[in-house]
Phi, psi and omega in degrees: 000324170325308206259000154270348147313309181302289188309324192284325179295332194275323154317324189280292164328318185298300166320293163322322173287316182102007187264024192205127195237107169276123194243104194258147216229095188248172186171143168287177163330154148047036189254000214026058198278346155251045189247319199298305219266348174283326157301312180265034132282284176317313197293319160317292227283343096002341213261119172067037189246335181247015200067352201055033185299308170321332198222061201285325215243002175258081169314273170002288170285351144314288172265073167036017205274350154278133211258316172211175160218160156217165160287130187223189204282170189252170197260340159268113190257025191236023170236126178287157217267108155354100161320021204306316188294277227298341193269337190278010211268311176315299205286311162284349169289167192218092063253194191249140189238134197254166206319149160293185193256169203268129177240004155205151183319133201209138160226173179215131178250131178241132168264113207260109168259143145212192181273103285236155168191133166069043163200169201259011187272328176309343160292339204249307233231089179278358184218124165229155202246140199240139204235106169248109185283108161235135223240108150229149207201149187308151161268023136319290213291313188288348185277345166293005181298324192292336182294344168314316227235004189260165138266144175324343190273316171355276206307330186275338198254345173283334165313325187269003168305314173255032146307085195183152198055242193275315176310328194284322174292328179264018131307335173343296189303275164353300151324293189289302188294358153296302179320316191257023190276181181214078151335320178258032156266172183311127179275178192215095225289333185280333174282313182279342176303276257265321175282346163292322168300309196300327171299320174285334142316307187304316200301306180319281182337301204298325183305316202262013171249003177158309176319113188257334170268117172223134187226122351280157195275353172268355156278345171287347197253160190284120133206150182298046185212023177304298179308025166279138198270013157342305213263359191238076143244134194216162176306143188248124201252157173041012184261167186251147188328317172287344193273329189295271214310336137335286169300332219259347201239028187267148172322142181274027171237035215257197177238350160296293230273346178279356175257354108015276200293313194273313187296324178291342178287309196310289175322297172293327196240306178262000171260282222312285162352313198283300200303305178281356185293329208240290198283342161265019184219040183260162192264292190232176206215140197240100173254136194256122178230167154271082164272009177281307177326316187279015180270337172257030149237333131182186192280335197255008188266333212267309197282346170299338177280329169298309203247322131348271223289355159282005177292342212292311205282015199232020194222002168281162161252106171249178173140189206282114144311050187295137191312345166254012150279343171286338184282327197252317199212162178261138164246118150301111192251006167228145164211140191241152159284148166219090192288114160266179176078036165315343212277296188308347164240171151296170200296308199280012165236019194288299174336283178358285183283356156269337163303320171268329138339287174307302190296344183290346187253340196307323196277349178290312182320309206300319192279345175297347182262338188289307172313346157092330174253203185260136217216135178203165198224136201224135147232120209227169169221119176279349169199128171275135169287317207210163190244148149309137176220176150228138226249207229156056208220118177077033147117353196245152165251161211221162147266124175213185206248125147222170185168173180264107191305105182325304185286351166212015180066014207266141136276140189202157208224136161198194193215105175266006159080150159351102171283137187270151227245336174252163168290125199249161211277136105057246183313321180281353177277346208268329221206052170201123204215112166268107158244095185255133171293169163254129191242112174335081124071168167251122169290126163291042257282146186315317210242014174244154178258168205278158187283152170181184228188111175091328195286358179302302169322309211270351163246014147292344181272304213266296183311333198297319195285333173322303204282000000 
């Protein structure tokens, strides 16, 4: 009890001063949030080690007014520590390799000094120091936000909204032997473990094919508590409104109510915890999407992504940091989009890709603009893969892309086609074929900060104002 007395006061001074920035690094799967947060790491951590030539479009660091940065211990010692030596370690190996993916919660704290302008504290005080808390955790984990506010009957019936196509043929197995349950009989604890597998097998599935709203989302993941039964539940699919009521009014040992029990445990006890400990106390929000990847794979992996990340908006605090939200709650008052793999096109196809960012978002933006704070859309490479060129072919030159292609290890020169600039349609999925390659890392010399496309920009929106 103490020593959570001790963390709120020290939140509270810190928040009253105004010197400590909580940064939440948000994203679906595979969206590259620990490329994001190992990049804006380096690229600080760097800072006057190169004339600062890497961070050109980051005033603070331009003109010199950040004086060092370092790491320093972080102030919650029961959460683990951001890998940043180990993924920058990847880079320098040879041949270089890039970071694994986040299977659990991680932070990492940088202490920013700098030289203090164009405020009346710089009369007191000529150097002062900035506390930056950065969060990184699957992005699995963020699709479980939306089950706070569902009841199980909700939840099963927003499943069956993307129930559907391709999800429905790999649903097959599973699905039918749902079918074929008497939902009010007695439960039978070995049927629902085997029909709980058969759902994560689905889920898996549904994962490697493209598909980003998957719920729940720690069922896709290694962890030692899979037998538990928390974990072994699944959505109840296709029944009418009597068949609910039915059930609600079935024996409380029936198997609705024991799948009933476990979705609410699951809710309580493993998401809620997660929100308040972590996702209600956050300043600014960084949300990260992949729009190629899911273009190469079909219209229903790309809309799953659309609605993934508008689940994102409904669990912020968002609004202005006046001093006294800064003293009682955290409000997000800046938040950026983020199109990553900027890398993975041409230059002249960048507009696009931030154009289709916004639409992807829009209704997430209006309400952050509704809410009064400041909201930008970014397409960025957070460790650049590949260089720009220009090419040659039958006498005319192209602009392209080069680099060592991920499926054959190649070096290669290509034109990686056209990004859609709108949410594309039906018809443009029928009489269109996206293929954006995947690309190996650039090796790194030790005493260099990692190549990137951008990230200079992305820590003038979120960082710049600090200063």
């Amino acid at each position: 009890m103490f020593n959570q007395i001790q963390q709120q006061l020290h939140k509270f001074v810190q928040r009253g001063l105004d010197n400590h920035l909580r940064l939440a690094v948000t994203g679906l799967s595979r969206s590259g949030k620990t490329a994001f947060i190992t990049s804006l790491v380096d690229q600080l951590l760097h800072i006057n080690m190169n004339d600062n030539d890497h961070l050109n479009l980051f005033a603070p660091a331009k003109n010199g007014q950040i004086l060092s940065v370092k790491r320093v211990e972080q102030h919650d010692l029961t959460i683990p520590r951001f890998e940043y030596d180990r993924n920058r370690q990847g880079f320098e190996n040879d041949p270089p390799v890039w970071s694994a993916s986040t299977t659990g919660i991680s932070e990492i704290r940088l202490a920013i000094r700098y030289q203090r302008r164009d405020s009346l504290l710089r009369h007191l005080k000529e150097t002062s120091t900035l506390y930056l808390d950065i969060f990184d955790y699957p992005g699995e984990w963020l699709l479980d936000l939306p089950l706070l506010s569902q009841t199980f009957k909700e939840w099963s019936q927003a499943q069956q909204l993307v129930h559907k196509g391709e999800r429905a043929e790999l649903a097959q197995t599973w699905l039918s032997q749902v079918k074929q349950l008497d939902l009010t009989a007695k439960t039978d604890e070995n049927q629902l473990a085997d029909l709980s597998e058969d759902y994560t097998a689905y889920l898996l599935k549904c994962k490697e094919m493209g598909m980003q709203y998957i719920q729940p989302g720690r069922f896709v993941l290694p962890h030692s508590e899979r037998g538990a039964p928390v974990y072994q539940f699944f959505p109840l699919l296709d029944l009418s409104e009597q068949a609910w009521q039915q059930l609600a009014e079935s024996p409380k040992n029936s198997i609705y109510h024991t799948l009933e029990k476990r979705y609410q445990h699951y809710q309580q006890k493993i998401v809620k915890p997660f929100y308040e400990d972590y996702f209600s106390q956050f300043d600014r929000q960084v949300i990260l999407a992949d729009c190629l990847t899911p273009l190469n794979h079909s219209q229903q992996a790309f809309l799953e992504m659309k609605i993934g990340l508008q689940q994102l908006f409904k669990h912020f605090h968002y609004g202005n940091r006046s001093l006294f939200s800064r003293l009682f709650s955290s409000n997000i008052d800046k938040l950026l989009f983020v199109a990553t793999k900027a890398d993975h096109i041409t230059t002249d196809q960048i507009p696009n890709l931030e154009s289709l960012m916004r639409q992807l978002v829009q209704e997430g933006g209006r309400f952050a603009n509704f809410e009064g704070i400041d909201t930008a859309y970014q397409a960025i490479a957070s460790i650049r893969a590949t260089d720009a060129v220009i090419a040659t072919q039958e006498g005319k030159q192209f602009k392209a892309i080069r680099g060592v292609r991920s499926s054959d290890k190649k070096l290669v020169t290509l034109y990686p086609g056209s990004v859609p600039s709108r949410l594309p349609d039906a018809n443009y999925w029928q009489y269109n074929r996206f293929e954006f390659d995947q690309f190996e890392p650039k090796q790194v010399a030790f005493d260099q900060p990692l190549p990137h496309l951008r990230m200079d920009s992305v820590l003038q929106f979120l960082l710049g104002d600090k200063f």
